[in-house]
Short mmCIF file of the C-alpha atoms (twelve columns), coordinates in Angstrom:
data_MODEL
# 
_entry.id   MODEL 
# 
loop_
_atom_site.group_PDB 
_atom_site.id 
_atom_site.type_symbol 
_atom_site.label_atom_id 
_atom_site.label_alt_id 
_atom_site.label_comp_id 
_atom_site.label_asym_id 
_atom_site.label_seq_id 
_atom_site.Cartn_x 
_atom_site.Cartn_y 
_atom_site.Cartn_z 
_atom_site.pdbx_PDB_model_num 
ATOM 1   C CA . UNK A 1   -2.155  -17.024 -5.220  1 
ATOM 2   C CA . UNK A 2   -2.007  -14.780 -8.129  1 
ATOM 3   C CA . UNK A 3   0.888   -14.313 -11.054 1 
ATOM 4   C CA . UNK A 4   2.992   -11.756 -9.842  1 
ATOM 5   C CA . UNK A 5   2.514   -8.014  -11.109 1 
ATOM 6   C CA . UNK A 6   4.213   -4.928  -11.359 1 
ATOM 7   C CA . UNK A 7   2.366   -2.158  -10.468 1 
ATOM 8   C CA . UNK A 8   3.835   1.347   -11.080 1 
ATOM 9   C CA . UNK A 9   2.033   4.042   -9.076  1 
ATOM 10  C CA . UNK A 10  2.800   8.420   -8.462  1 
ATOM 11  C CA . UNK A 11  1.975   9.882   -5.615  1 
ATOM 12  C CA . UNK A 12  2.102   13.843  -6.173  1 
ATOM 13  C CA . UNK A 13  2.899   14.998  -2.826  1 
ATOM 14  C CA . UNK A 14  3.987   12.909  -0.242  1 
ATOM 15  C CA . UNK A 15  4.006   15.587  2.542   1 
ATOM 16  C CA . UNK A 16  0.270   15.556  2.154   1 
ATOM 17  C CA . UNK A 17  -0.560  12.209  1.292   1 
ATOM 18  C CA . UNK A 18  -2.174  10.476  4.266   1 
ATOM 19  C CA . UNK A 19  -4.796  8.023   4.719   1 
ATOM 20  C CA . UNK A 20  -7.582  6.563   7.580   1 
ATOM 21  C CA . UNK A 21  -6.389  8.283   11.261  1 
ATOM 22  C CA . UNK A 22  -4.551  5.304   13.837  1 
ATOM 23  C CA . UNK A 23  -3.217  3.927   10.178  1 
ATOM 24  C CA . UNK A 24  -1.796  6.732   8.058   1 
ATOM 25  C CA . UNK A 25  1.650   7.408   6.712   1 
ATOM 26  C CA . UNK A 26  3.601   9.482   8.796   1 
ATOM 27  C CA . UNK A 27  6.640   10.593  6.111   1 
ATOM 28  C CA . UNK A 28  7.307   12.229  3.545   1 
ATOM 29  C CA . UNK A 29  10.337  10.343  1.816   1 
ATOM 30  C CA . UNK A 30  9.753   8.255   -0.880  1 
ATOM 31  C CA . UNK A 31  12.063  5.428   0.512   1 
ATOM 32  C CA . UNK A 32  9.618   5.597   3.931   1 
ATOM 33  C CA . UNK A 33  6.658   5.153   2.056   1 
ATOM 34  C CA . UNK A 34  8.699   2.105   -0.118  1 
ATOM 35  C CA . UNK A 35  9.448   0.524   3.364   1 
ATOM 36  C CA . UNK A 36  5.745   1.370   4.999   1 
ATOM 37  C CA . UNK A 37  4.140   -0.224  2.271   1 
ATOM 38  C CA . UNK A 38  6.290   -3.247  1.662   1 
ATOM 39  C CA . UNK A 39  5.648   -4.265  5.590   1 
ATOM 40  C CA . UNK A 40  1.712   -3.562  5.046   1 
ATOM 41  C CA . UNK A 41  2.284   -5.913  1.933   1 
ATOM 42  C CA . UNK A 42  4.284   -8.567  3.793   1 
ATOM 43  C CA . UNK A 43  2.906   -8.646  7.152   1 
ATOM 44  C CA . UNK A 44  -0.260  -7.887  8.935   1 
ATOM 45  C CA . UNK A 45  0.176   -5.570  11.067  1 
ATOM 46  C CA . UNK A 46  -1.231  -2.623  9.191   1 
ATOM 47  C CA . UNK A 47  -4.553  -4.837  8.392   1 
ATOM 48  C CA . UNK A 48  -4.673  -5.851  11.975  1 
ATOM 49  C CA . UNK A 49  -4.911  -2.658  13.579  1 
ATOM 50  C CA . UNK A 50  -7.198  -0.758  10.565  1 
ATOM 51  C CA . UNK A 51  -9.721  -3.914  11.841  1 
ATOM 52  C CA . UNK A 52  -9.145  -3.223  15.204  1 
ATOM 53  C CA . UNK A 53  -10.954 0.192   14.256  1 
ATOM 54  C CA . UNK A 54  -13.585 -1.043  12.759  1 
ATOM 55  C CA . UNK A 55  -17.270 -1.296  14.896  1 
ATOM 56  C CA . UNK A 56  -17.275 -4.627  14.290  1 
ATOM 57  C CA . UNK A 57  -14.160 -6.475  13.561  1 
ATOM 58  C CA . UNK A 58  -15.489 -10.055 13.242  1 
ATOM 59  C CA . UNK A 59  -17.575 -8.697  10.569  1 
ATOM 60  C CA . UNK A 60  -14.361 -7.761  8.037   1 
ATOM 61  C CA . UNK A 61  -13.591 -10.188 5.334   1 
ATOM 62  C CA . UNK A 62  -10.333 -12.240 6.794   1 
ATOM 63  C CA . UNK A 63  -9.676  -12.916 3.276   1 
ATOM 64  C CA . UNK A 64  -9.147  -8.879  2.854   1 
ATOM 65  C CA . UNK A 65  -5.709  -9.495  5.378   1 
ATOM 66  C CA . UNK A 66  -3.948  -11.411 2.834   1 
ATOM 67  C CA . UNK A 67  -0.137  -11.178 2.528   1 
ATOM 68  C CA . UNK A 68  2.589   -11.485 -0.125  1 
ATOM 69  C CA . UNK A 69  6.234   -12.426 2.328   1 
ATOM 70  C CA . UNK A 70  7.892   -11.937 -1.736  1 
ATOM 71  C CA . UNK A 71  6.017   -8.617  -1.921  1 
ATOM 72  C CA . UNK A 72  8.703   -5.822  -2.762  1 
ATOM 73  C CA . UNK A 73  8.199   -1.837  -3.245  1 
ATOM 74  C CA . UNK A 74  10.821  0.402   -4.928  1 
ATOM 75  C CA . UNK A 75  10.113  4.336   -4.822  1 
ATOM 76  C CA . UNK A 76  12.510  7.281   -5.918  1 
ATOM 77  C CA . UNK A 77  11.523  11.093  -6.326  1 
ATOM 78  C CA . UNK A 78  11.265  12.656  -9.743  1 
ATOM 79  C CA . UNK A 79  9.937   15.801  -11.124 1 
ATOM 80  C CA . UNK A 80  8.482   16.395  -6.903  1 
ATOM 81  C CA . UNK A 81  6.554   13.238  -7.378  1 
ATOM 82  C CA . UNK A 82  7.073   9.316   -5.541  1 
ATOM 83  C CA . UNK A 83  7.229   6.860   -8.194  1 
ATOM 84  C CA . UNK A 84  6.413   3.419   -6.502  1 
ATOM 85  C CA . UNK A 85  6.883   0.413   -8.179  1 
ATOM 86  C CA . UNK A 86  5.276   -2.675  -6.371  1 
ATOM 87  C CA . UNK A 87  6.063   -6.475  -7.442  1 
ATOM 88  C CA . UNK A 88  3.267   -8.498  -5.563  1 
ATOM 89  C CA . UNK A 89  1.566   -11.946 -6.084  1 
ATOM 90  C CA . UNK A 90  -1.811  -10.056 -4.325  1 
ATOM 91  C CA . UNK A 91  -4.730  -8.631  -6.407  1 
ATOM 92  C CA . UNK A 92  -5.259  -5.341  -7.057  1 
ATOM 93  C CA . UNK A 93  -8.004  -4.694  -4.700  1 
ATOM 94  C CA . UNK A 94  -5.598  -5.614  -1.850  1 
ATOM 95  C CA . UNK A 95  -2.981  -3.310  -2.976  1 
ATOM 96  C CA . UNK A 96  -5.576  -0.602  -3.475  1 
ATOM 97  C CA . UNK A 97  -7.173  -1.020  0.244   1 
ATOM 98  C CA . UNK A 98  -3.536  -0.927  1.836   1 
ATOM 99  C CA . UNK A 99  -2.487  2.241   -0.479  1 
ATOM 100 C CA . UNK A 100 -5.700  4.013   0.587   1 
ATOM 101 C CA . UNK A 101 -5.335  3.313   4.766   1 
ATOM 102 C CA . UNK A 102 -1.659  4.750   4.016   1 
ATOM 103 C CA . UNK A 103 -1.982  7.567   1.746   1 
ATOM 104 C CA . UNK A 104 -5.912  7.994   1.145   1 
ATOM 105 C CA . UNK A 105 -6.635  8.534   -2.263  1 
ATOM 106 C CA . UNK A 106 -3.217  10.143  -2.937  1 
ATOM 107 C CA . UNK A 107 -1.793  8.092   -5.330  1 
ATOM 108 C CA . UNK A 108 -2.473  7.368   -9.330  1 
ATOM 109 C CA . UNK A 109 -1.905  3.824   -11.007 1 
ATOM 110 C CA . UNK A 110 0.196   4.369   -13.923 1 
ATOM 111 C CA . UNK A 111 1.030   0.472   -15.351 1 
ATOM 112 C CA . UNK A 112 0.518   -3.030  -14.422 1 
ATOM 113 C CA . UNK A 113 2.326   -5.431  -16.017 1 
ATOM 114 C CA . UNK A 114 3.716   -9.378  -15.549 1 
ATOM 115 C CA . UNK A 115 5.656   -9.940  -13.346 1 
# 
């Protein structure tokens, strides 16, 4: 595993932001998306059922379902945006894939920094 980072991320419009159908965010509170994303973080059960989509499941990278248990996700509302803030031991290409089955391309990185 990775050093742990801090990620700090904006999403612009939460009521709108939504990712790959069977998978998407459903809310439109910035604490929802917080919890959504910490659980797709943590646990696999957002990666299990996006591969369950997939034509051919067997064929998807296992190491693409890795988890961070630590993994924690902070997000308030200011000036009608989400600011996340995401603490995770996983790369950046994880985070990325699990941000986009949520909220598509939705979201901007801001900062990444040591944890």
């Amino acid at each position: 595993m990775q050093q742990n980072q801090r990620f700090f991320i904006t999403v612009d419009d939460l009521s709108t932001a939504r990712g790959e159908t069977g998978v998407a965010f459903d809310g439109v509170s910035p604490e929802y998306l917080a919890s959504t994303l910490q659980d797709a973080l943590r646990e696999t059960t957002l990666w299990e059922r996006w591969r369950a989509g997939r034509d051919d499941p067997d064929e998807v990278d296992p190491a693409s379902g890795a988890v961070d248990p630590a993994a924690t996700v902070t997000a308030t509302l200011s000036n009608l945006r989400a600011e996340v803030h995401v603490t995770t031991s996983l790369p950046h290409a994880i985070l990325r894939h699990r941000l986009d089955l949520l909220i598509g391309k939705n979201w901007k990185l801001r900062d990444v920094s040591s944890a």
